[in-house]
C-alpha positions, -999 to 999 in steps of 0.1 A, spaced: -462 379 180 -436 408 178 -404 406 171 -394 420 205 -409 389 220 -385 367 209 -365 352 233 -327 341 230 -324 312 242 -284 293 252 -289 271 224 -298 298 196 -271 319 210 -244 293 210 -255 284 176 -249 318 164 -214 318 182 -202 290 161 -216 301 127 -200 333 132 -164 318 140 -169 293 112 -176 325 86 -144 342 101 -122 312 98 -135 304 64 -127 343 52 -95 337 70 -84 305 48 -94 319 15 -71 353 24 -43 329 38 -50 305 1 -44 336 -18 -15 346 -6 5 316 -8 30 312 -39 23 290 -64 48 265 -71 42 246 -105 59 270 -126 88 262 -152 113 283 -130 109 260 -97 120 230 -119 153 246 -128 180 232 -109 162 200 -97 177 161 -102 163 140 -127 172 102 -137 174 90 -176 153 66 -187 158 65 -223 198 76 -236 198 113 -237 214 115 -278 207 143 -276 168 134 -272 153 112 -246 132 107 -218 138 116 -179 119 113 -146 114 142 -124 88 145 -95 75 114 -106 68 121 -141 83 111 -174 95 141 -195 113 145 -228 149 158 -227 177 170 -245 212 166 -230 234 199 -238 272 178 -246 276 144 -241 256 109 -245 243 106 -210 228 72 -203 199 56 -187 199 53 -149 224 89 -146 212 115 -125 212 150 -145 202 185 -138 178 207 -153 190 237 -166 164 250 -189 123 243 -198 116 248 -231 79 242 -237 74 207 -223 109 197 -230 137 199 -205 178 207 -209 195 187 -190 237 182 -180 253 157 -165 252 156 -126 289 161 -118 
């Protein structure tokens, strides 16, 4: 048998249709993946609301995006329950000011 006597048949060929779109749309999501921005940096949680849990004197805790974070409130005593804003990230530890 040579390989000349091979025969496509509609099956084979509609087989290799869909393996080759499935390659192209997988190259296609790992460029598009690549390019998007990452978003978990220090800088994107600058500026975002966060509520006290513990008093902020200046030291407490706060909860932002769903997690619990140690803080330190630049002025005043802020309580728990207040909404504050994050001005600065500092390792794992946030600034915070009181939401006016």
């Amino acid at each position: 048998m040579d390989i000349m006597d091979f025969e496509m048949t509609g099956p084979i060929i509609i087989a290799i249709v869909f393996a080759v779109a499935f390659i192209i749309f997988v190259i296609y999501a790992i460029v598009k993946g690549q390019r998007l921005k990452l978003s978990a940096g220090v800088e994107e949680m600058i500026g975002k609301e966060a509520v006290v849990q513990t008093t902020l004197d200046p030291k407490g805790t706060v909860l932002t995006e769903g997690e619990l974070w140690t803080a330190i409130a630049e002025g005043s005593t802020i309580e728990p329950g207040e909404e504050v804003l994050i001005t600065k990230v500092e390792g794992l530890k946030l600034w915070v000011t009181k939401k006016i």
